[in-house]
C-alpha positions in Angstrom: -136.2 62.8 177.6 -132.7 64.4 177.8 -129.9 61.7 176.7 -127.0 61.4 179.1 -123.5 60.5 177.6 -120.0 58.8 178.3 -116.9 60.6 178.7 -113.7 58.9 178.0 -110.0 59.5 177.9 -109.0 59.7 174.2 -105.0 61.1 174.8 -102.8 62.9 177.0 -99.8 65.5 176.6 -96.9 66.9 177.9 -94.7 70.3 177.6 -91.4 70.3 179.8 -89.2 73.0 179.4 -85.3 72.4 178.2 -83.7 74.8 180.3 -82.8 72.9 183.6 -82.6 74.9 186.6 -80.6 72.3 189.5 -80.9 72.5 192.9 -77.1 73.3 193.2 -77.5 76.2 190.4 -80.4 77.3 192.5 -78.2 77.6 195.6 -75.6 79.3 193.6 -78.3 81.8 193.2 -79.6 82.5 196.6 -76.5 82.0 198.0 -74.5 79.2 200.1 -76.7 80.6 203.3 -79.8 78.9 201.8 -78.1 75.9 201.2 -79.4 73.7 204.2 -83.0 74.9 203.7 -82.9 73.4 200.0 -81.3 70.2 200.6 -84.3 69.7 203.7 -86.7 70.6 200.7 -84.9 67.9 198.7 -84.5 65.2 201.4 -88.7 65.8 202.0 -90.2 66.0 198.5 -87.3 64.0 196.0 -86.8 67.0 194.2 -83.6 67.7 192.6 -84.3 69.7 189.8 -86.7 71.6 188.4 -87.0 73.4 184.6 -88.0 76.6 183.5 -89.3 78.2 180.4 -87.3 80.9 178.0 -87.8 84.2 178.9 -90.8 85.8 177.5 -93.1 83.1 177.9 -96.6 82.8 179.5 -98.4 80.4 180.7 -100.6 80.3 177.7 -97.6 79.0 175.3 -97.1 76.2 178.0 -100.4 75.3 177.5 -100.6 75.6 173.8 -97.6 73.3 173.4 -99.2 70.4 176.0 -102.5 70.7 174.4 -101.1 70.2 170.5 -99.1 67.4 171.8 -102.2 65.9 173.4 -104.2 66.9 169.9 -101.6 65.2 168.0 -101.9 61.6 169.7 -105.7 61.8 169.5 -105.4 62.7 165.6 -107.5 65.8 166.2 -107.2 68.8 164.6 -107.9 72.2 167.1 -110.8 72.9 164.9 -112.4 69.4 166.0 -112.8 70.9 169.9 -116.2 71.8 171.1 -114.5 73.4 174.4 -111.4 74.1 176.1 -110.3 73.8 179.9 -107.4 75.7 181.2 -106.6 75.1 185.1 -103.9 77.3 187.0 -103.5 79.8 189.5 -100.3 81.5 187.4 -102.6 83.0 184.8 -101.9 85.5 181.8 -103.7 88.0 183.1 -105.5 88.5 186.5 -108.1 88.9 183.1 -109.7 88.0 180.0 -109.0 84.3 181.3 -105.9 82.5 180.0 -108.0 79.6 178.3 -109.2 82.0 175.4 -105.9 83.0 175.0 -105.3 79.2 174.4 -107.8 78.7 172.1 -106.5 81.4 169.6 -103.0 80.4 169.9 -103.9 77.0 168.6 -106.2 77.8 166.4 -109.4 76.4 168.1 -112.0 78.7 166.9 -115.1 76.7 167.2 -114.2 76.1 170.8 -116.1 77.7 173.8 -113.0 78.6 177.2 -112.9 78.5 180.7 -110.6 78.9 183.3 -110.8 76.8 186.5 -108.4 78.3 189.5 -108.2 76.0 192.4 -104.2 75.6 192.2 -103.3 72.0 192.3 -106.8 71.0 192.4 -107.7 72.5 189.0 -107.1 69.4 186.7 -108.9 67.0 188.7 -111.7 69.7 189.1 -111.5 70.4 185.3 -111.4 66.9 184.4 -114.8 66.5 186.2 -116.3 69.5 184.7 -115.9 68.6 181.4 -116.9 64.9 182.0 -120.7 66.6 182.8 -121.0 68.6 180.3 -119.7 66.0 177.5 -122.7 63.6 179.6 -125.1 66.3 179.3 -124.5 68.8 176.6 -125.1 67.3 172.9 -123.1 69.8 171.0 -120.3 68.9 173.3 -118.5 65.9 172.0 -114.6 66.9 172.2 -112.8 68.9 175.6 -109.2 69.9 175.7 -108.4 69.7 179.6 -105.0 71.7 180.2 -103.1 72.2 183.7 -99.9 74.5 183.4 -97.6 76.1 186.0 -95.5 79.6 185.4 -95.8 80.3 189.4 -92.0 81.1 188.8 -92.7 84.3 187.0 -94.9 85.4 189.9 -92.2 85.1 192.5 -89.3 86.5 194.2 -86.2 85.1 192.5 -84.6 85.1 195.7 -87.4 83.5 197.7 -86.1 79.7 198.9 -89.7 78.8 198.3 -88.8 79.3 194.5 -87.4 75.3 195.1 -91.3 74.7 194.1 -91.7 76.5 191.2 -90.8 74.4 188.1 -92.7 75.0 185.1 -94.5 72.7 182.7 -98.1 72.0 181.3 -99.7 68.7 181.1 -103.0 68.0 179.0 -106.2 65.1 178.5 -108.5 64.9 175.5 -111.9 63.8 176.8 -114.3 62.6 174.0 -118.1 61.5 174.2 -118.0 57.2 173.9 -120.0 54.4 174.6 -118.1 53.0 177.2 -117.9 54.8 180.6 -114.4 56.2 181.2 -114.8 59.3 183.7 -116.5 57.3 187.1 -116.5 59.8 189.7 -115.5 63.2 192.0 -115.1 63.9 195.1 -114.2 67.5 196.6 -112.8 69.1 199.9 -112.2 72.7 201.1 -111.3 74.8 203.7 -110.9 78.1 203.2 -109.6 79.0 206.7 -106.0 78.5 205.2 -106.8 80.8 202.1 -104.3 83.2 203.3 -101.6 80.8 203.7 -99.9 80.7 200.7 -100.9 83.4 198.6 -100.7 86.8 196.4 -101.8 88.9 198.2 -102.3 92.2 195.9 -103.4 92.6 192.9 -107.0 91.7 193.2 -110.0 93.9 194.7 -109.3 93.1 198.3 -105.9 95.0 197.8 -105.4 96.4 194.0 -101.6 96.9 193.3 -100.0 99.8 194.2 -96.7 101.0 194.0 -96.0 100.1 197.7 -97.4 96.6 197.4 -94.9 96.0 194.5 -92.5 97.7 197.0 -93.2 95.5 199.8 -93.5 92.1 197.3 -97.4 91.7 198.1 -97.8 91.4 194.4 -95.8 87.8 194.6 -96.8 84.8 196.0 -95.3 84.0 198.9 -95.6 81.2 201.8 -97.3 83.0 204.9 -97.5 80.2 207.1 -97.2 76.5 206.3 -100.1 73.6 206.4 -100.9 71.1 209.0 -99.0 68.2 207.7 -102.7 66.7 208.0 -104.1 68.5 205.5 -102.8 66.1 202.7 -101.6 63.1 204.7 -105.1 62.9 205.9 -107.3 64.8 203.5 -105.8 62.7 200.0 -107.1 59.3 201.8 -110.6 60.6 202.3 -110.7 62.0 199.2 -109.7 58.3 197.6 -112.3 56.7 199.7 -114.9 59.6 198.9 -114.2 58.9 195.1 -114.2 54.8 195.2 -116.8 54.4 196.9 -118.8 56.6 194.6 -117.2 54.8 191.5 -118.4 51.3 193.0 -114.7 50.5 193.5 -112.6 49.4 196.4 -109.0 50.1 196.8 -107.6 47.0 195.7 -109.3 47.9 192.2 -107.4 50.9 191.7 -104.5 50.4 189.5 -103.0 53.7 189.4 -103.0 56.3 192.1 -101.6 60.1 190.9 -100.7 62.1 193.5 -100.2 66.6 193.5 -96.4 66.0 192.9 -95.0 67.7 195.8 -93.8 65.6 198.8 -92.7 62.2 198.2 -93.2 61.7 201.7 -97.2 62.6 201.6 -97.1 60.0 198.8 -95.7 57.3 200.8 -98.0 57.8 203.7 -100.8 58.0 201.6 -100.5 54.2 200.3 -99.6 53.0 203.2 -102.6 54.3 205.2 -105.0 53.2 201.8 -103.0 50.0 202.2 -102.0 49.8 198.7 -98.7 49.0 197.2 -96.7 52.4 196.5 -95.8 50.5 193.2 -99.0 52.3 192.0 -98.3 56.0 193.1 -96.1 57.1 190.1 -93.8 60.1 190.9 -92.4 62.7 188.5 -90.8 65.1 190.5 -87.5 63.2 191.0 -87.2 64.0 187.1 -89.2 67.4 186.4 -89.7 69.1 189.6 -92.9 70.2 191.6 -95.3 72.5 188.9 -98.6 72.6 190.6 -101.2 72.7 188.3 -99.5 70.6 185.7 -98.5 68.3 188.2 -101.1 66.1 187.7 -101.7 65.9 184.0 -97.7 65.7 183.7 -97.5 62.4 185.8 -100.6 61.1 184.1 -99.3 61.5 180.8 -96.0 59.6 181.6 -98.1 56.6 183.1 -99.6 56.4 180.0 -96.6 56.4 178.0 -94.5 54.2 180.2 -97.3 51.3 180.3 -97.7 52.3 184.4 -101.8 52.6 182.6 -103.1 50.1 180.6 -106.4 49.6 178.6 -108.8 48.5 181.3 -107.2 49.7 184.3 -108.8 52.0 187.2 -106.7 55.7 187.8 -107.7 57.8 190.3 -106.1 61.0 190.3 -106.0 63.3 193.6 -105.2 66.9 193.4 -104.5 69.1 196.8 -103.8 73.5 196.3 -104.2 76.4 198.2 -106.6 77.2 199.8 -107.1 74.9 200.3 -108.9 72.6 197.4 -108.6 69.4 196.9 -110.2 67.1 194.2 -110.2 63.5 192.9 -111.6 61.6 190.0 -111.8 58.1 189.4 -111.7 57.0 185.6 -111.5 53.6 183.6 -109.5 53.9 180.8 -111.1 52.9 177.6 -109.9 51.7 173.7 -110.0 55.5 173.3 -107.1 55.9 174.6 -104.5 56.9 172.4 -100.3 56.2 172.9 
């Protein structure tokens, strides 16, 4: 009879870069006629700054320098990881896939890779994947689960939309334990808005080409904006999805992380789950919207602020283009390392 395992949290990690890219510096660089589209942007989502990595960097080193942080406060060493999980939709390289990149740039070399793309959804998503395979794999005791964001270098400098690309990474340790730590997932798609907010060339439906460079097809760009719905209602259900299949109600959550990109969406989130908004912590005040290290980012300050204690229920709720949109619903364990 095949055993089945728990998966717990054992640390998180962070990687913010130093150089701090404001909102006024941005509208020095688009120029003063952008100026009353960036201070709507700022009045919606909180977002005052953002920062941005040196030149010459890839998501990969983002990645690397989350995932050793989060290696370092679980006192593992990269040779003690059985696999590694790298989720974001700024990639390396359209391929190999950016998480074996990881793995030699920290050294992992007994570690299996994969990539999970689903934009903002990718942690949650990852989280969840590696959560079944350390329950039903037994040579799979240790994951690395990474989200990081370099969206920045795929855009047009001069795009106002660039007010939502900050970079950073953001990283869990999941570890096989005795106690249950991951509960649940939930999912939700809809690919009807897949062309929404997207690159449009450089894949097989339209290779690049010297006039899609031309034309900026080869950078991501915001075709047509979402339904407000889409996350005002879509992160609820999600949350209810996810409870209910964790055996918890609202009330037990302790911790509610959000996709960092509205602080509006936030707010009407909790108050349409009824919960106090005490219990959505936000990070982009501070660091800025950075997609698929949103998540991991806001996680990892929770736990190092005390907002997440030993005991306490998190559910984390991840929304990207598409669109995806994920959630998980954890306990946190003793294996959880400050």
């Amino acid at each position: 009879m095949r055993t089945f395992h728990h998966a717990a949290l054992a640390s998180t990690g962070v990687y913010v870069p130093e150089i701090e890219l404001s909102n006024e510096a941005l509208i020095a660089r688009l120029g003063e006629g952008h100026r009353e589209t960036i201070e709507k942007l700022e009045q919606g989502s909180g977002i005052t700054r953002r920062f941005v990595a040196p030149d010459g960097w890839a998501t990969s080193d983002l990645a690397v320098a989350a995932g050793r942080d989060a290696l370092q406060r679980a006192g593992l060493a990269p040779s003690d990881l059985d696999l590694i999980l790298v989720g974001t939709d700024s990639p390396d390289y359209v391929t190999p896939a950016t998480s074996v990149i990881v793995q030699h740039k920290l050294g992992a070399h007994r570690a299996g890779t994969f990539d999970v793309g689903c934009a903002c959804a990718s942690f949650p998503t990852a989280i969840a994947a590696a959560a079944g395979m350390i329950a039903s794999s037994p040579g799979i005791e240790r994951v690395l689960v990474i989200g990081a964001y370099l969206m920045r270098r795929l855009a047009d400098p001069h795009d106002p939309i660039s007010f939502f690309y900050g970079d950073g990474a953001g990283a869990a340790v999941l570890v096989r334990s005795d106690e249950p730590g991951f509960l649940a997932s939930a999912f939700r798609a809809d690919g009807r808005y897949a062309r929404s907010w997207m690159i449009a060339s450089g894949g097989t439906v339209e290779p690049a080409s010297e006039a899609s460079v031309r034309e900026g097809r080869t950078q991501v760009r915001l075709l047509e904006p979402y339904p407000r719905s889409v996350n005002d209602e879509g992160w609820p259900a999600i949350v209810r999805d996810v409870t209910a299949r964790a055996s918890l109600s609202i009330a037990e959550v302790d911790c509610f992380v959000f996709t960092q990109v509205r602080r509006g969406t936030i707010e009407t989130v909790m108050r349409e789950l009824g919960a106090p908004i005490e219990k959505a912590p936000r990070i982009m005040d501070r660091w800025g919207y950075t997609g698929s290290a949103c998540i991991p980012m806001a996680l990892h300050d929770a736990v190092i602020t005390g907002h997440v204690a030993i005991g306490d229920h998190v559910v984390l709720v991840g929304s990207g283009v598409g669109y995806n949109q994920a959630g998980v619903a954890l306990r946190v364990t003793p294996a959880l390392a400050r």
